[in-house]
C-alpha positions in Angstrom: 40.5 135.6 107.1 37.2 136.7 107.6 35.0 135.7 110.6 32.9 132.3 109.9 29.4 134.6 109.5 31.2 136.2 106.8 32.5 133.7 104.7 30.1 132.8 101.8 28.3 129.7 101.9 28.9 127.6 98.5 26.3 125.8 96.7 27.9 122.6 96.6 29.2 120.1 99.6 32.5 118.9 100.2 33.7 115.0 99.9 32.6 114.3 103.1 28.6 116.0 102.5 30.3 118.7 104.6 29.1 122.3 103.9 32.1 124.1 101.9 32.8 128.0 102.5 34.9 130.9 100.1 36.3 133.5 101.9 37.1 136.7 99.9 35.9 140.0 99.2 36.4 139.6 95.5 32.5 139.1 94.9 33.9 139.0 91.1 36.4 136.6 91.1 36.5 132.7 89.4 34.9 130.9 92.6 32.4 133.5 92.8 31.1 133.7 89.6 31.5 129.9 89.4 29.3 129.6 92.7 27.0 132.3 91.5 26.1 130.1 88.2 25.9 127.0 90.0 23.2 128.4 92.0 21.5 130.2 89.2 21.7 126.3 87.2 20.7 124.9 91.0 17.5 127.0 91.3 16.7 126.6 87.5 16.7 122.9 88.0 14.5 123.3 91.4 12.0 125.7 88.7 11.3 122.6 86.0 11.4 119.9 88.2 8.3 121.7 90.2 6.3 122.0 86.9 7.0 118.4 86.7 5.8 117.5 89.7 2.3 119.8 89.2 2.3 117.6 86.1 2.5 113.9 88.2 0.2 115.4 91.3 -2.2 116.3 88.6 -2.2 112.7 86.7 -4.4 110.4 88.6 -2.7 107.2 87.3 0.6 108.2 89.0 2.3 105.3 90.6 3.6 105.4 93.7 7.6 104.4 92.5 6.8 108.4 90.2 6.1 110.0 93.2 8.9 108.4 95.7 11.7 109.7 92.9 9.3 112.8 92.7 9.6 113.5 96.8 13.7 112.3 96.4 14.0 114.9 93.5 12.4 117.8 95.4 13.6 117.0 98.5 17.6 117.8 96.7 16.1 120.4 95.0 14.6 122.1 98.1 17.9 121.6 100.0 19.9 123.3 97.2 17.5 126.0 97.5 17.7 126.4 101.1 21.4 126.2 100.8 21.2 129.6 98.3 18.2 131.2 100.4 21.3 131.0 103.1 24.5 131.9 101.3 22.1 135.2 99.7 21.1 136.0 103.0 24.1 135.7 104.9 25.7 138.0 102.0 23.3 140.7 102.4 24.3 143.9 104.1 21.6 145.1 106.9 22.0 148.7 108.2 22.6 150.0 111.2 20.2 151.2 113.3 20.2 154.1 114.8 18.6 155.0 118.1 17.9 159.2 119.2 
């Protein structure tokens, strides 16, 4: 099993809002590409719902119930973001560095 930093965040939380982890190295296999389109759908999602909200900020005779659902809404989409931002950086490899 691969130490905790290198298991691979998933974009989803467990039953009990528990972050859930994959550990492989088979960056190919069902619950990767599985995890991979979630995220892709996840930060898709995050892309329309912030023209939306451009849209409501913009309109003047927004009412106040819009723009609590509008906060809810971004605030899940932001944390699903967040959540990717930290599997994809977690997952990428940093060199060495070298000292002369």
């Amino acid at each position: 099993m691969k130490a905790r930093n290198e298991l691979r965040l998933l974009p989803w939380l467990g039953p009990d809002g528990k972050p859930c982890y994959l550990s492989t190295d088979d960056s190919d296999g069902y619950m990767s590409r599985l995890a991979d389109n979630i995220e892709a759908i996840q930060l898709g999602m995050a892309a329309e719902l912030l023209k939306q909200a451009q849209e409501l900020l913009d309109d003047r005779d927004t009412k106040t119930e819009e723009l609590r659902l509008l906060a809810t809404k971004l605030t899940e989409a932001l944390q699903d973001a967040l959540r990717v931002a930290t599997s994809r950086g977690h997952r990428l490899t940093t060199p060495e560095s070298h000292c002369s």
